[in-house]
Structures are given as structure tokens and as C-alpha cells.
GUTOR-295262 format. One record per residue (C-alpha): x, y, z. Coordinates in steps of 0.25 Angstrom, whole numbers, plus 5000, padded with zeros to 4 digits. Layout:
! GUTOR-295262
XYZ...
***
This chain:
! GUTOR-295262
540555345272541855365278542455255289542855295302544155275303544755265319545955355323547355285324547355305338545855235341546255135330547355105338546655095351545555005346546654905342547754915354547554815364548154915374546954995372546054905380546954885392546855045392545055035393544455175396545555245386544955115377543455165381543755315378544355265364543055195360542155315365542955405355542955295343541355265346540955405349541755455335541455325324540955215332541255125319542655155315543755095306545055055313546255055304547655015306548755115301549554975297548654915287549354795292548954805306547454755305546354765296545354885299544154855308542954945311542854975326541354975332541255045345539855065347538854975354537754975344538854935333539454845340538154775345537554765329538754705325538854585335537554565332537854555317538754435315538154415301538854565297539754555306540854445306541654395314542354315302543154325296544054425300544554415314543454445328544554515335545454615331546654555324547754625317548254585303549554495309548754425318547554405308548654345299549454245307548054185312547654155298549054095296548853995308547553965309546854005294545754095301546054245305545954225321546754115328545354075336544054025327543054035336541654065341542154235342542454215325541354135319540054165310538854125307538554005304539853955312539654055323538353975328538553855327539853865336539353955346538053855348539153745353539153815365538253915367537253835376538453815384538453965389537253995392536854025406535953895406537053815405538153905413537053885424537653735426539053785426538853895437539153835450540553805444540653955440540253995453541253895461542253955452542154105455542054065470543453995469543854125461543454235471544054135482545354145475545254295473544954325487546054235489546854325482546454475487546354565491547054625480546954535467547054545453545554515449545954475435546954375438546254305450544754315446544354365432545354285424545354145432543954145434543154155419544354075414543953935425542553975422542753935406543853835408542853775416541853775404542953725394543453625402544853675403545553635417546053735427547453695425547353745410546653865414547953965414548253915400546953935395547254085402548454125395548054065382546754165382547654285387548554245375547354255366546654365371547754435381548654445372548954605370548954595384550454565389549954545404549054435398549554355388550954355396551654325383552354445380551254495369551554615371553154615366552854525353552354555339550954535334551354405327551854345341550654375347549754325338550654215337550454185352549154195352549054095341549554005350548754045362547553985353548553845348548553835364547053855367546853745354547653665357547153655373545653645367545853545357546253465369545153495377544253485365544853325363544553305378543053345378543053275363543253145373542653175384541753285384541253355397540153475399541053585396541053675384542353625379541653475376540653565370541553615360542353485359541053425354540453505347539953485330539753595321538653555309539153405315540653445315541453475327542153595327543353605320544653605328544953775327543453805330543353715343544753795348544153915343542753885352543753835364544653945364543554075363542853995375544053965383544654115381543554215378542754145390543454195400544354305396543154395393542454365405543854385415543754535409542454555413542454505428543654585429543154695423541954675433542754675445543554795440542154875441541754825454543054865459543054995455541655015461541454965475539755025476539754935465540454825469539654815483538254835476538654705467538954635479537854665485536854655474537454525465536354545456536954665449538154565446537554535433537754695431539254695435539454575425538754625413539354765415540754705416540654635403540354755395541154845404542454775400542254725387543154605387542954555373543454695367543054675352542754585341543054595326541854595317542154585299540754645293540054535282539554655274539554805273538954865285538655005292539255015306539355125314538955215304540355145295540255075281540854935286541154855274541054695272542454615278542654755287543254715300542554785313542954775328541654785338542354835350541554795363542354885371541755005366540354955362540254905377540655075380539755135370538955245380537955225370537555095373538255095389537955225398539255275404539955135398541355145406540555145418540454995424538954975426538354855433536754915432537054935417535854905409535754865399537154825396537054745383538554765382539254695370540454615377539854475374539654535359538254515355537654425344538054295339539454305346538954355358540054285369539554155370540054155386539254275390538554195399539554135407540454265407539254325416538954215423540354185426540554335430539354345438539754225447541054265449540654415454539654335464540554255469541654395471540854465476540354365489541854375493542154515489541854635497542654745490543354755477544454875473545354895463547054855468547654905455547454955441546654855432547254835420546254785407547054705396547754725383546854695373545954725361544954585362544954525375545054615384544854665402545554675414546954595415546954635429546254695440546754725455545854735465545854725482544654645485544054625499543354495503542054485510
***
């Protein structure tokens, strides 16, 4: 059996950051690749550039192998695409392949016993006791939005504040470190992104960047090993005294894992979440019919959330390595082969999505793949919808109308990605 081998020019694609900033020339890209070799190798013309990586675009793929985390690992090679010099200076500094060890890198029998630490903590029994807070919150937010307007960038005054207090909350970080915490995430995951790390990342070499995002996660350790001492002596309710306190076979957690466990709960708990409500708010704005039959029907809010998650992907892709050989896609995929699931294009496979570029909120079923799905299904799924779901009650009691006041502009990135803004002209009621 031969391999698929991609094209330069899609290869390329697949792998350039600009190319998620550019989305529907993004979406027609990953029709062509799914609809011509839905499994297919991606090869760098430097063999010093990255190691080859099979690409799953389709749904059904990309669904079996989250569901396989026994064939597919996610050690030891690295969860998100990484090239050669990064992969290099991360084992130089720290002796792993990735700068963060966390919940997002381990296996089985590690994997569980980390991910049970917290887990009762997110679930919707529990969140329940936390609500009232969430909703005082998203109150105060469209107060300061409305504040704001008419004409606002939606990203900078509600998306990105509001998921970001809402989980600073849950880790006990105060407000007055909040725009650290901000920056230091932007730097991590923004990074390709000139207009959001604002640190010139643009103009320097791969080897400066990877260096300053190295240091971007010696901040977020350094921070959290200070939290973590705090909540060591006087431990509150929050997840971060969780964590702090918390034994592993009797043992507490070593020193990297414990930042590891802080840092993909302070970043990745709000950044994927700010993509989706503005992604959400870019729909309605684009559709008033819509926009007035949510308003006057809140139970299809739970609709506009769910769609708006799949609809804008914001975890873009993770990095599978295969524990034996395998058939995928109709490919011979070998033992230690690395493999990119790209949840972009499984979340825009028509196969699985009728008319998938189409914001739907009556979609149903809609077992769309932006929380992943298996033993690392996000473990914040419940709070991203619940915060969403309050936040889009509380917007639209003060709303009337909603339009676009400008172009939207999504960000520059391969992992993490959505809208970095979005202008629009509200009304009030």
C-alpha cells in the first residue's frame, strides 16, 4: 500500500499559523484534503523542519482515535505540533519534549489518577454551588459592555475578561493578577499571533520564540508555586488548594506536574471558552431572525452554545503517536508514527454535519468533537457551557439588537485558536 503523501502547498497550509487566521480558505482546504485522502502524510521539504505527521480530517477517524488512548498516545512525542528546534530546546530545559507536563500529555495509568484530582470538582453538581457567583459576574460584564457601546470590540470588553474572572475565581488568583495571567496565556497560546502576544514574535527567530515562551511557563511556575505554598498553609474551597493538596499513590504531586495541572486550568480554561462566546456572538450578529428568536425563546440558548463550540473549534488539533501498527483511513500507520487529529475539519466533515459552515442552533444531534472525546475529553466542558449560557442570558436581557461595526478578525494560530476581535454597534433594551 502506498501512503498518501499531502501536496506542498496543503502541507504547508496545514502547518502555517496564518492559515487559521484565513477560516473559510482554511475550510475549502480541508474539504479538498478529506474529500481526496482523508488520512494523508505531511512531509517537510527540510527534513530538519519537523518530523512527518499523519493528518486526520475526517470525523469518523478522528472520533476512533480519541476514543483509543491505548493505540493512540499522547506520549511521548509531543500533543501539539512542534517543530524539530522547539522540540529540542524543550528537552534541553526541562528533560521532557514539551515545556508544560500536564493533564493534556499523560497516559494511562498516570492519566487517571491525575485527572480524578479534580474531576468531581467540574461537574455540573458541584458548579451548581458556584453559579450565582458566575451569574453576578456576567451581570457586571454586560453592565460594562453596555457601558461601553454602542460600538465595542466584543472580544476585548466581554469574551476575553469574562471566562478569564470566571476561572481566576476557581483558582483563587486575585483580580489585580488577572492581566498577568492574560499576557502570560497569549504568550503560550497567542504566540504566532503578533496582535496578541505583543512581544514582537512576529520579527524574531524560532529559537526567541520558543525561548519566550519558556519563559511565559517559568512565570506561570513560579506564580503557582506561590499560590500552591499559600493554599499548602491555609487551604480554601478552591481548585487551587485541591491541587496544592493533593497525594498521588500517598505522594503529593511532584513540583512540574502540580505547575503542569495549574497552568492547563488557568490558560486552557478560559482561552478556549473566550473563542466560543465570541464566535457565538459573531453568529447572532450576523443573523438578526436569529438573534430576536433566542431572545425571545432562551431555551434554544443551549443550541446557540453547543453550535458555537463546534462551529469555532477553538482547540484546533492535538498530536497523537501510534503504540502499534494500525490501519487509519485506509493508510498503513506504523508503531512511533506521529498523527495530527485536526478538529477543525472533523467539526466540518458534511459527512457527519449537514451544510457544516452553516451556524446552526437547531442542529441535532451535534456530537461535535471540540471537547475531544474519551479519556481526555476537556475536563472544563461543563463550566465552558455553563459559563456561556449565563453570560448569553444575562446579554441578552440588556440587548436589543446586535450588528457587525467592522471586520472580525480570527487569530494567528495552529493550536489555540478564534476571534482576536470582533466589532459590533449594540443597542440596549
Amino acid at each position: 500500500m502506498s501512503e498518501a503523501v499531502l501536496p506542498t502547498a496543503q502541507a504547508k497550509a496545514v502547518i502555517d499559523p496564518h492559515s487559521y487566521a484565513q477560516w473559510d480558505s482554511l475550510l475549502d482546504t480541508f474539504d479538498a484534503i478529506r474529500a481526496a485522502t482523508p488520512v494523508a502524510k505531511v512531509v517537510p521539504e527540510d527534513p530538519e523542519l519537523f518530523e512527518p505527521f499523519w493528518l486526520v480530517t475526517g470525523y469518523d477517524d478522528v472520533m476512533r482515535i480519541s476514543k483509543d488512548n491505548a493505540t493512540f498516545l499522547n506520549n511521548p512525542k509531543p500533543v501539539v505540533f512542534s517543530f524539530k528546534q522547539a522540540i529540542e530546546f524543550s528537552r534541553a530545559a526541562t528533560g521532557s519534549d514539551m515545556l508544560v507536563d500536564s493533564l493534556v500529555v499523560f497516559d494511562a495509568p498516570v492519566h487517571p489518577k491525575y485527572r480524578k484530582l479534580t474531576q468531581d470538582w467540574f461537574m455540573p453538581r458541584n458548579l451548581r454551588q458556584i453559579e450565582d457567583e458566575i451569574r453576578a459576574l456576567a451581570h457586571r460584564t454586560v453592565d460594562r459592555m453596555v457601558e461601553a457601546g454602542p460600538e465595542l470590540d466584543f472580544v476585548k470588553e466581554v469574551a476575553g475578561p469574562y471566562p478569564l474572572r470566571v476561572v481566576m475565581q476557581i483558582l483563587g488568583v486575585p483580580p489585580e493578577d488577572e492581566p498577568r495571567m492574560a499576557m502570560l496565556t497569549q504568550q503560550l497560546f497567542g504566540g504566532q499571533d503578533a496582535d496578541l502576544s505583543g512581544s514582537g514574535m512576529d520579527k524574531m527567530s524560532p529559537e526567541q520564540v520558543v525561548q519566550l515562551v519558556a519563559g511565559a511557563v517559568s512565570s506561570f511556575e513560579d506564580y503557582f508555586a506561590a499560590l500552591a505554598e499559600q493554599r499548602r498553609a491555609n487551604p480554601t474551597d478552591d481548585v487551587a488548594s485541591v491541587i496544592a493538596n493533593a497525594t498521588v499513590d500517598g505522594e503529593p504531586l511532584p513540583p512540574r506536574d502540580m505547575a503542569g495541572y495549574y497552568i492547563i486550568v488557568a490558560t486552557a480554561g478560559h482561552d478556549t471558552t473566550s473563542a466560543s462566546t465570541a464566535g457565538a456572538m459573531l453568529a447572532l450578529a450576523n443573523d438578526s431572525e436569529q438573534f430576536a428568536r433566542v431572545k425571545a425563546d432562551r431555551s434554544l440558548l443551549p443550541g446557540i452554545v453547543e453550535e458555537a463550540i463546534r462551529w469555532t473549534s477553538p482547540v484546533q488539533h492535538f498530536m497523537r503517536t501510534a503504540a502499534r501498527d494500525v490501519e487509519v483511513g485506509g493508510q498503513q500507520v506504523r508503531e512511533g508514527d506521529w498523527m495530527m487529529i485536526n478538529y477543525v475539519a472533523a467539526n466540518h466533515d458534511p459527512a457527519q454535519f449537514d451544510d457544516p459552515r452553516r451556524f446552526d442552533a437547531a442542529r441535532s444531534p451535534n456530537r461535535h468533537l471540540a471537547f475531544g472525546a474519551g479519556a481526555h475529553q476537556c475536563l472544563g466542558l461543563h463550566l465552558a457551557r455553563l459559563e456561556m449560557r449565563i453570560l448569553f442570558e444575562a446579554l441578552l436581557d440588556r440587548v436589543e439588537s446586535v450588528e457587525p461595526a467592522g471586520e472580525a478578525k480570527r487569530a494567528t494560530s495552529t493550536f489555540v485558536g478564534g476571534l482576536k476581535t470582533l466589532p459590533l454597534r449594540i443597542r440596549a433594551s
